[in-house]
C-alpha positions in Angstrom: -31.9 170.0 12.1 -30.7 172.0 15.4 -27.5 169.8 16.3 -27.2 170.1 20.4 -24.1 170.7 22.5 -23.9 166.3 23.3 -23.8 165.8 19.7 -21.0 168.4 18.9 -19.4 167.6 21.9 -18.9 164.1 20.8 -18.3 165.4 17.4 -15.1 167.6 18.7 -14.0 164.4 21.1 -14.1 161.5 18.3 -12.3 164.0 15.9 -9.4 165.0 19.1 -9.0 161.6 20.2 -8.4 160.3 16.6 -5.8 162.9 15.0 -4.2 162.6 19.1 -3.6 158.7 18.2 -2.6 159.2 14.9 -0.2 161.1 16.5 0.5 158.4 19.0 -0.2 161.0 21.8 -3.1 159.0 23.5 -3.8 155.6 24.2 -7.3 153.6 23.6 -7.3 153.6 27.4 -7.0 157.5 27.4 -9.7 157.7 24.8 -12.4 155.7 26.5 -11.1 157.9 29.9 -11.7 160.9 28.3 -15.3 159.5 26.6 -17.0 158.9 29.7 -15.7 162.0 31.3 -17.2 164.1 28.5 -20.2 161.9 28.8 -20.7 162.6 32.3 -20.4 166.4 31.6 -22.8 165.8 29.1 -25.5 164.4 31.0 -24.9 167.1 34.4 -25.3 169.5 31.6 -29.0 168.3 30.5 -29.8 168.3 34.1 -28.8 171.5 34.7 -31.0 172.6 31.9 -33.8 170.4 32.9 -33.9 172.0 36.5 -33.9 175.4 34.9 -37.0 174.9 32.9 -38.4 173.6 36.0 -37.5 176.4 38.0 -38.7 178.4 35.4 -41.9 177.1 35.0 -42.1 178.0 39.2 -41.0 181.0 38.7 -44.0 181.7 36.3 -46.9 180.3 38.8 -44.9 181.8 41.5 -46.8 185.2 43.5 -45.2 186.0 46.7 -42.2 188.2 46.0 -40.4 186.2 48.8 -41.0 183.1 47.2 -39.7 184.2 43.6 -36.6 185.8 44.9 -36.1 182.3 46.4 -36.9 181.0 42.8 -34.8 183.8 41.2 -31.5 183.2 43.5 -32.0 179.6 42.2 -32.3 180.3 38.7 -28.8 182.6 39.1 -26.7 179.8 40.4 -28.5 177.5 37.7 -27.3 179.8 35.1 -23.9 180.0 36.9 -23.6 176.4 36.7 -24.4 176.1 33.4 -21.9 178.2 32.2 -19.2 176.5 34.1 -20.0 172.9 32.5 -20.6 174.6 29.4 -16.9 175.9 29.2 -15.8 172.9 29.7 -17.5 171.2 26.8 -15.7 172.1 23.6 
């Protein structure tokens, strides 16, 4: 089973948070803080992706050259995007 970048995101947090409060380095209140911001980069992310499938799938039906570079300049500062959330989910 492919394991996606929510899941081992989540993974990576839980396992953080805990050996950061064993440590007595973080509070509960710092741990749910720092859930729901990695949730929220979570969900932008499968957005991100979702739009870029849809673009995509434009892109494909897509015949006037003006109309896919308009698709294609999209798609760039999709993929841009991407990689900046992706960075910041370990």
């Amino acid at each position: 089973m492919k394991v996606g970048i929510a899941e081992r995101a989540d993974r990576l947090v839980a396992i953080l948070v805990m050996k950061f409060i064993d440590q007595g380095k973080i509070s509960l209140d710092d741990k749910i803080e720092l859930n729901h911001r990695m949730n929220v980069l979570n969900e932008r992310l499968d957005s991100l992706k979702l739009s870029r499938s849809r673009l995509l799938e434009q892109l494909e039906r897509a015949r006037r050259p003006a109309h896919r570079n308009v698709l294609l300049n999209g798609l760039k500062a999709l993929e841009r995007e991407i990689e900046e959330v992706s960075v910041k989910v370990p």
